[in-house]
C-alpha positions in Angstrom: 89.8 95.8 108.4 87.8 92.5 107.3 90.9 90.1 107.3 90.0 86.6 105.0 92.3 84.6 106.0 93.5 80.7 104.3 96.2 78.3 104.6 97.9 75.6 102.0 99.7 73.0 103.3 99.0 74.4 106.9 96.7 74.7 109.5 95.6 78.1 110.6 95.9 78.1 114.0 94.6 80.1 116.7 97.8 81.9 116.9 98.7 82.4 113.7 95.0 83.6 113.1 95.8 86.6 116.1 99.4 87.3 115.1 98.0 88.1 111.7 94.6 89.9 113.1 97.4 91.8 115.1 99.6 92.7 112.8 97.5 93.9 110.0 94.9 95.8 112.2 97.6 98.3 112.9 97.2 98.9 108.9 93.4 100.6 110.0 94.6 104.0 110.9 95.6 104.5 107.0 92.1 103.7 105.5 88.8 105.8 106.4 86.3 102.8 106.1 86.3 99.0 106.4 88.8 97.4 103.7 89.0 93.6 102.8 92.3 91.9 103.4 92.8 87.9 102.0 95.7 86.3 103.3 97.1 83.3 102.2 99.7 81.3 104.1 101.4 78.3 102.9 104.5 75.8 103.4 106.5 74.1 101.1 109.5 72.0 102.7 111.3 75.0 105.0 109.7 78.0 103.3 107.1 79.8 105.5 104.7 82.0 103.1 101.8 84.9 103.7 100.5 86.7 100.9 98.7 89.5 101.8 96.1 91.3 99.1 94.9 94.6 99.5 92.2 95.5 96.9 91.4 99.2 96.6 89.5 100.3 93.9 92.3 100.9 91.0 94.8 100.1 93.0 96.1 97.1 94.3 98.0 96.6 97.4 100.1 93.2 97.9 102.9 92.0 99.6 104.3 88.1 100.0 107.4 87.2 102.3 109.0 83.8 103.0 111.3 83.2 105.6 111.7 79.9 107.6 109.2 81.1 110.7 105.4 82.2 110.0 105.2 84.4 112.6 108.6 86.1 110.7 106.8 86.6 107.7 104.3 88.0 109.1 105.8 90.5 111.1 108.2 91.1 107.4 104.9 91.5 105.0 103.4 94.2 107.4 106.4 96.6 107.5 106.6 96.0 103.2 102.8 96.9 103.3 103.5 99.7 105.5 105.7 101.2 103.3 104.1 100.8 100.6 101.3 102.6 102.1 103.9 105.9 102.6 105.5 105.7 99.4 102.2 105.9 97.3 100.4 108.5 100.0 100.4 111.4 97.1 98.8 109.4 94.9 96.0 107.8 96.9 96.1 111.0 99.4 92.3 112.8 99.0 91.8 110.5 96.3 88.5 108.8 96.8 87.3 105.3 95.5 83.5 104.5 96.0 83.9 106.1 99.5 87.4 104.6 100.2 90.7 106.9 100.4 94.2 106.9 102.7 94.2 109.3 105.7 96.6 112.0 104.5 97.2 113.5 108.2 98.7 110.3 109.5 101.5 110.4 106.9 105.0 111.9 108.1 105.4 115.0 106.1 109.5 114.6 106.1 109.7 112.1 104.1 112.5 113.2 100.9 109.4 112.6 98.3 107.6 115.6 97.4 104.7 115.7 95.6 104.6 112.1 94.4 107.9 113.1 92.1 110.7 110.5 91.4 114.3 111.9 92.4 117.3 110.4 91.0 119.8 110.5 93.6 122.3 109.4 92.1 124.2 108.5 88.4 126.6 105.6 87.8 128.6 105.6 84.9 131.2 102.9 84.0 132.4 101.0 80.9 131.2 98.4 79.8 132.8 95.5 78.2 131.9 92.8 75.5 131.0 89.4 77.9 128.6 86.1 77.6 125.9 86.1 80.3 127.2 83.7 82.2 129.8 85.9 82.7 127.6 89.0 83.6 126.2 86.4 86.2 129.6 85.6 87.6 130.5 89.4 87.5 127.3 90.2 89.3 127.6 87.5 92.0 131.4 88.8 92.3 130.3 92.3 92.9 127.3 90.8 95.1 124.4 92.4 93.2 120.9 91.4 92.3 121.6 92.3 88.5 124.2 93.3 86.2 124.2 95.5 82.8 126.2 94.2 80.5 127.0 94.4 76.1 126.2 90.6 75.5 129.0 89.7 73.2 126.7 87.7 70.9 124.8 90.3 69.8 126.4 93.4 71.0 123.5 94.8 72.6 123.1 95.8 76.3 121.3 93.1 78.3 120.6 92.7 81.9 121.0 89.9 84.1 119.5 89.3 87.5 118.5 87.3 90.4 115.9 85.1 90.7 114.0 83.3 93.6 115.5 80.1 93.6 118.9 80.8 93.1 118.4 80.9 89.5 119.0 83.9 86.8 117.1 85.6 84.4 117.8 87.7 81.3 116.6 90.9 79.8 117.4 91.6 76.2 116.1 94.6 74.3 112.9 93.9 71.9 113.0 96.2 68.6 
């Protein structure tokens, strides 16, 4: 793996340079040739950053994980990359792309995904009540969940409200 790696707000140090080189090399069993990697690291007050960027023809693979150690987020972007890796082996598995494709054999076959196909585990049904968003954001802080369905009780339609970075919220309202 050809690792491009830059730094904003921070130096690259030798270190960092290996723990990355390191880390991501263990990526190389899943691809049959040389892939390009570009990493980005940066700091803004306490947040420690690496992006990591993947390109494979059609596909892109990308992860980016703050915490308030570098050497943290690295070791954090390579598991997400990892998985991401397993999750979408069926669909780049004997795929190729100008000579590039995953190494299927590599993959553990006992994984609960067969054939690419998306199970649903698992169906929730509850009611749901007339409330502001504010209130939905309350509710879902309450219930300590990243979002929250809800009939907005403006316009009586089901919304959603989640989490942001940031500690801030956002809001999904249907478009007709």
């Amino acid at each position: 793996m050809h690792i491009t790696i830059s730094g904003k707000n921070i130096d690259v140090t030798e270190g960092l340079r290996t723990a990355i080189e390191e880390k991501l090399s263990k990526l190389d069993k899943y691809f049959s040739r040389e892939v390009d990697a570009t990493v980005t690291l940066s700091v803004e007050k306490n947040r420690q950053k690496i992006e990591v960027t993947i390109p494979v023809k059609g596909n892109i693979i990308r992860s980016e994980q703050v915490s308030s150690d570098m050497y943290v987020s690295i070791d954090l972007v390579e598991e997400v990359i990892e998985r991401q890796l397993k999750k979408y082996r069926k669909k780049f598995q004997d795929k190729k792309h100008d000579g590039f494709e995953i190494v299927a054999d590599l993959y553990d076959e006992d994984d609960n995904e067969e054939d690419g196909e998306i199970v649903i585990e698992r169906v929730k049904r509850f009611g749901m009540k007339p409330m502001y968003a504010e209130d939905a954001c309350l509710q879902m802080e309450l219930l300590g969940h990243n979002f929250f369905v809800f009939q907005n009780a403006e316009t009586d339609e089901v919304n959603v409200v989640y989490k942001r970075k940031g500690n801030t919220y956002g809001l999904i309202e249907p478009e007709f």
